[in-house]
N, C-alpha and C positions, 0 to 999 in steps of 0.2 A: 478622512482617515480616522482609525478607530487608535486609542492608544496602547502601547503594548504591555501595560501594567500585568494582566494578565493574561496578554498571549494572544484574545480572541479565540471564538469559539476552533475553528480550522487549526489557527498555529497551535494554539497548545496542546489539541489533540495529537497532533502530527509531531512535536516534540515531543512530549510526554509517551508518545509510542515508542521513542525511541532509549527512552530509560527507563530502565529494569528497575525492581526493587533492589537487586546486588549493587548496580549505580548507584540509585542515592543512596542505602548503608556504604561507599567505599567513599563519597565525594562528604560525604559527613565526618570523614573520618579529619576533616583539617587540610590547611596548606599544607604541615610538612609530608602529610603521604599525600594528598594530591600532588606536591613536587616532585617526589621523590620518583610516582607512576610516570608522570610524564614526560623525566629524564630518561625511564626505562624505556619509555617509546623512543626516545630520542636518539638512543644509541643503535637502536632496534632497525629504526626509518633512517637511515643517514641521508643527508641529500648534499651531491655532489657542491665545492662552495661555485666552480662555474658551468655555467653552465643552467644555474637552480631558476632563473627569470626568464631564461627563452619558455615560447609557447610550445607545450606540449597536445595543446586540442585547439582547433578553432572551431568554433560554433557561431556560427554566420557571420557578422561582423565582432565579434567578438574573441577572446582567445583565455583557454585557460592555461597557466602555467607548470612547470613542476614545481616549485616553489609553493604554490596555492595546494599543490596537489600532498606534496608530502607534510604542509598543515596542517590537513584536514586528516591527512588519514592519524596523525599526532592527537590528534582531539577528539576521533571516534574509536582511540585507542583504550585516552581516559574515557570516553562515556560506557565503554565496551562495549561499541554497537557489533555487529557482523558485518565482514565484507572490508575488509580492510587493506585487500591488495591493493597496488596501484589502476589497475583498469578499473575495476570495482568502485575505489572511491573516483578514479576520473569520468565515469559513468554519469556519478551523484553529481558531480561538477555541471557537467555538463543539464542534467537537467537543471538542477542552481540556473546559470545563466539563462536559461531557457525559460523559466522563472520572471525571474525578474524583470526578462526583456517584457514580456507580455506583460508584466503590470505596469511597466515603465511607459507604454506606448496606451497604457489605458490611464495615464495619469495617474498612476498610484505609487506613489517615493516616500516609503514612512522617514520621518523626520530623525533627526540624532538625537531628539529629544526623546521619541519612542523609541530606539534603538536601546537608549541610556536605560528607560526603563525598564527594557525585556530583559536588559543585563542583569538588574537590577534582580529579576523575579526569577533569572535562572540560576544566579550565583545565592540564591537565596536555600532553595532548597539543601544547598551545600552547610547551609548556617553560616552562611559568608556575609560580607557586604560585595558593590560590586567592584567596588578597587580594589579590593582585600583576592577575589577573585582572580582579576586581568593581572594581579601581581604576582601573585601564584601559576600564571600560568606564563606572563611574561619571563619567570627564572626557569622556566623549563624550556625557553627556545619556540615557546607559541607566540605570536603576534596578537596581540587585544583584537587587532582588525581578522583575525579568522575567524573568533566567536562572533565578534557584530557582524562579521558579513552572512556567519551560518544564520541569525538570529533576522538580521533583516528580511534574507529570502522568505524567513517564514510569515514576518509580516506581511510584505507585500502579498505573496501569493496568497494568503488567508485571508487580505481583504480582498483581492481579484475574484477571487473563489466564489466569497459569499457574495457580491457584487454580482457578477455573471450568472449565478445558480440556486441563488438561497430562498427565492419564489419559488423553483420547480422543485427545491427539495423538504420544501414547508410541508407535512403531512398535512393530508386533510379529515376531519374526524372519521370519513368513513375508512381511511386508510390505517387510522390507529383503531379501529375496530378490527378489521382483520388482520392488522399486525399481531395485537391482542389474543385473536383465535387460532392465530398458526404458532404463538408460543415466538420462543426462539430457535426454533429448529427439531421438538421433541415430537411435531406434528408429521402427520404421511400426508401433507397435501403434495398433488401432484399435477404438474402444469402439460395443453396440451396447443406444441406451437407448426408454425410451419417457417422457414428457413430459405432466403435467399442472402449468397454469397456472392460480391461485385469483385472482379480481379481491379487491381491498380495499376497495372503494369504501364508504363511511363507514357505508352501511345494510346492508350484507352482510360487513362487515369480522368480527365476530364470529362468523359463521359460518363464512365458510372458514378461517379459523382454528380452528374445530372439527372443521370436515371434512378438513383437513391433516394434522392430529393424527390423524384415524384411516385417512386411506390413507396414513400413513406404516409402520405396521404392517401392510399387506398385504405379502403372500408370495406371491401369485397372480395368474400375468397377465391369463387373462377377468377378475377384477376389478379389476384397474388397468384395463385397458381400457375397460368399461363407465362407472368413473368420469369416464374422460377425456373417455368421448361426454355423458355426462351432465353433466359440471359443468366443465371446461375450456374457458378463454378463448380456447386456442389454436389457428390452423388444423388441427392435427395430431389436435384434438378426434374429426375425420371418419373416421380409420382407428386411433382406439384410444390414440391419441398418441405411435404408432412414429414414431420418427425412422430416419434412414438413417445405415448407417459412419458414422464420422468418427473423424478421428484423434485420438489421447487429448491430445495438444501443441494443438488448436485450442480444448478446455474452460478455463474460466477458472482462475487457478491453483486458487480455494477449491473447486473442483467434480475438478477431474483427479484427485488422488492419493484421493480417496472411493474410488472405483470396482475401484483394485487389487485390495482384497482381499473384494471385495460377491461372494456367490453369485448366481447368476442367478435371477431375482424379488425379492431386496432392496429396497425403496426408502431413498432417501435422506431424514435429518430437513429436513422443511419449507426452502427457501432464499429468504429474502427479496431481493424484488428491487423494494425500492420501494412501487409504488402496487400488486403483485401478490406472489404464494406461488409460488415454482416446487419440483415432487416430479419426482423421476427415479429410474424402473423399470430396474434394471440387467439383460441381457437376453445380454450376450455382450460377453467381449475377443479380439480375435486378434494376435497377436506373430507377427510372420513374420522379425524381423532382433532374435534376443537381442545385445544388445552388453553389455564393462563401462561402465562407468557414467565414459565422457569427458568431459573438460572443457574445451574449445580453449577459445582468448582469441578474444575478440570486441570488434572496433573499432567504434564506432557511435556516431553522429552525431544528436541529440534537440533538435527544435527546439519550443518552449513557445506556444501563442498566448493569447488572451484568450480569457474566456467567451464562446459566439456565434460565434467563429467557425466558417465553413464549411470545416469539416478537410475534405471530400472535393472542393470546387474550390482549394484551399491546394494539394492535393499532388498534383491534375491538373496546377496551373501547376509545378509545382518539379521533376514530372516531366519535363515538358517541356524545364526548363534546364537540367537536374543530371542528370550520368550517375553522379558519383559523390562521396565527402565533399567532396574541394578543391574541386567546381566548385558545391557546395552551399553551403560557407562565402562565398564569391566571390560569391553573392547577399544573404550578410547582409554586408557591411562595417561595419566598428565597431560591430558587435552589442553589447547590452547582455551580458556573460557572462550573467547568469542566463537570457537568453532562447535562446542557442544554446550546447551543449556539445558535445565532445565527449570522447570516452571509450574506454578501454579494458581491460576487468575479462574475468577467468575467467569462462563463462558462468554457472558454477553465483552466483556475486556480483553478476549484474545484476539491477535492479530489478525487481520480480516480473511485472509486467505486461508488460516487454518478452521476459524470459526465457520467458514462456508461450507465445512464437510467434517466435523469434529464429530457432531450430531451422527455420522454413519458410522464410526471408529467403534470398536470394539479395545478394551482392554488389552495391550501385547500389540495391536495390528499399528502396522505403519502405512503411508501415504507419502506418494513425493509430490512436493512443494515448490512450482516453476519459479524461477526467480522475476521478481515484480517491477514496474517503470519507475518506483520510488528509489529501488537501489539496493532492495532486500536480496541478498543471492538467493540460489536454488537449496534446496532444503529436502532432509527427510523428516516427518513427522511421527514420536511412539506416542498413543496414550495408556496412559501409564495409571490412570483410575477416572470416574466420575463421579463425585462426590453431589447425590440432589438433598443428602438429609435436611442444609440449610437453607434450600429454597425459599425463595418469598415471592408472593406476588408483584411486580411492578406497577405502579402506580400509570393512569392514563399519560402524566407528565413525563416520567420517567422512560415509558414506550414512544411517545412523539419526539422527545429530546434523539434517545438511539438512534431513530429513524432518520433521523435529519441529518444527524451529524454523519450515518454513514452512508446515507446518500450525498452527501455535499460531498465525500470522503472520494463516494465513485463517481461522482462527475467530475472535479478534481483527477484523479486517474485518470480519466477519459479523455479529457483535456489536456492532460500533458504527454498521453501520447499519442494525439493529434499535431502538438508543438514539434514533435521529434522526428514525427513522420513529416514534415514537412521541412524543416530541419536541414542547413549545410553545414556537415558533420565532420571535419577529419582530421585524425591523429596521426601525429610526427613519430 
């Protein structure tokens, strides 16, 4: 076990993602407004007093409760993350325990000793110590044990992580060369793949799961192709499962950086996607604008909604009234923070799912934003300017670091919704 001084490479990115610069200026502000916020949560979130320890989720042998449930959303109130209804944070729960089990069965139970010190290094950022902390949050009706238990999961699963994943996701120098030459997304390279989609449906779920396993070992395109006419779900079945161009910025993050360093007929390991297997035939890149590897600031503007909403008549109407950030805020007035932010981060530090297409955004345009297996809701995205005057080039260290951490990031995703999809799931 690694200790939790500072987080490890996985946990503290994955915390640290999760606090804003508004966070820590509001958690610096002291116990008595950190009290004072999390009383405001308190009255906010009421939680029935019987009724608060029956199981509200079970997740296989395990069970989360409302009680656990109406802590946490108390403590991602003070961090002001998003998502803070109750499905939303029993969502986060549930991967939590999902979490844990899998590190638990891999032998990995960080110690109260690291637990103590992760406390130690999150209450710190506050200018706290970390009793100074749990006391502060114990007068607000938080339990010490909701932070350690948020804090553990992120041990455990970041050592799981790097355990399971942190050889395949070690660059290799040839890969930090053309990470280097594709920039961070300012490049027009363009990837060309071909596409087989395995259904899961419960009577043939064991099968293509056999049959993934073995066209992920083909090397040859007639038979990628012939599988794709034979046993693919997807239109693309009809010609082999060629896809056309597309730019390597429009794949999703755990899918783009595969592809760099794949010879042509590669396939990639199985990608789950749910109720389906998706394989991809790598087939051709082309690089027509090498650049270094830029960083502008990026201004932009992310507004949260609830499950069910319809994001694609959402951001016809907002298109309509909004050419750009100020006249977007000036439709929410008195917004709840957690449901409108906005922001200003290097691009290589914005959240991964906007950075995978920020690079196409133009100034004023928006993009919706699915909501993710970590527990980020669904989302609209404005950018709001691109700032490259401050560009610098990144260092070969500084490009291999990126690369790893967010590869380790998306195998990480990929694994936990693998855990889910396998997964006995159900809510009371």
């Amino acid at each position: 076990m690694m200790t939790g001084g500072s987080a490890a490479e996985l946990a503290a990115h994955e915390v640290n993602s999760g606090m804003t610069t508004t966070t820590h200026t509001l958690m610096r502000r002291g116990i008595q407004t950190i009290a004072a916020t999390l009383c405001a949560a308190c009255l906010a979130l009421p939680v029935a007093a019987q009724g608060q320890f029956n199981p509200a989720v079970k997740v296989n042998d395990s069970v989360v409760t409302n009680f656990e449930i109406a802590q946490r959303q108390r403590l991602m109130t003070l961090l002001r993350q998003p998502g803070t209804s109750r499905n939303e944070v029993a969502d986060i729960l549930i991967a939590d325990r999902l979490k844990i089990a899998a590190a638990t069965q891999a032998g990995i139970e960080p110690t109260e000793q690291e637990v103590d010190l992760a406390v130690e290094d999150f209450a710190g950022r506050a200018n706290l110590s970390g009793t100074e902390f749990l006391q502060a949050l114990g007068e607000s009706g938080i339990a010490s044990e909701t932070i350690r238990d948020f804090l553990r999961v992120q041990l455990a699963w970041g050592d799981l992580v790097r355990t399971q994943f942190a050889s395949r996701a070690r660059p290799s120098d040839a890969e930090i060369d053309r990470a280097m030459s594709l920039g961070t997304g300012q490049s027009s390279a363009r990837v060309l793949l071909s596409e087989i989609i395995l259904p899961l449906a419960p009577q043939i779920a064991e099968q293509s799961q056999q049959r993934a396993e073995a066209i992920s070992q083909m090397t040859s395109f007639s038979e990628f192709e012939n599988a794709a006419r034979n046993f693919s779900a997807a239109p693309t079945r009809e010609n082999g499962g060629r896809l056309d161009w597309m730019p390597l910025s429009d794949l999703p993050p755990q899918i783009g950086p595969v592809f760099l360093t794949m010879a042509p007929g590669e396939v990639t390991d199985p990608i789950p996607l749910g109720e389906a297997i998706a394989l991809f035939q790598f087939r051709g890149l082309q690089d027509s604008t090498p650049s270094q590897a830029a960083n502008p600031t990026i201004e932009y503007s992310r507004i949260f909604f609830p499950a069910g909403t319809d994001l694609a008549t959402e951001r016809a109407r907002l298109t309509a009234l909004a050419d750009n950030c100020v006249d977007l805020f000036g439709l929410f007035p008195n917004s709840d923070p957690n449901r409108l932010i906005n922001e200003s981060r290097p691009q290589s530090q914005l959240p991964s799912d906007l950075r995978a297409i920020v690079g196409r955004l133009d100034p004023g345009e928006m993009t919706i934003l699915p909501a993710t297996a970590a527990g980020t809701p669904a989302s609209i995205a404005m950018l709001c300017s691109r700032d490259a005057s401050g560009d610098i080039d990144l260092t070969r260290d500084e490009v291999g670091q990126q690369l790893f951490l967010r590869r380790l990031n998306d195998y990480a995703e990929g694994y936990l919704a693998e855990l889910e999809a396998d997964a006995f799931i159900e809510r009371y």
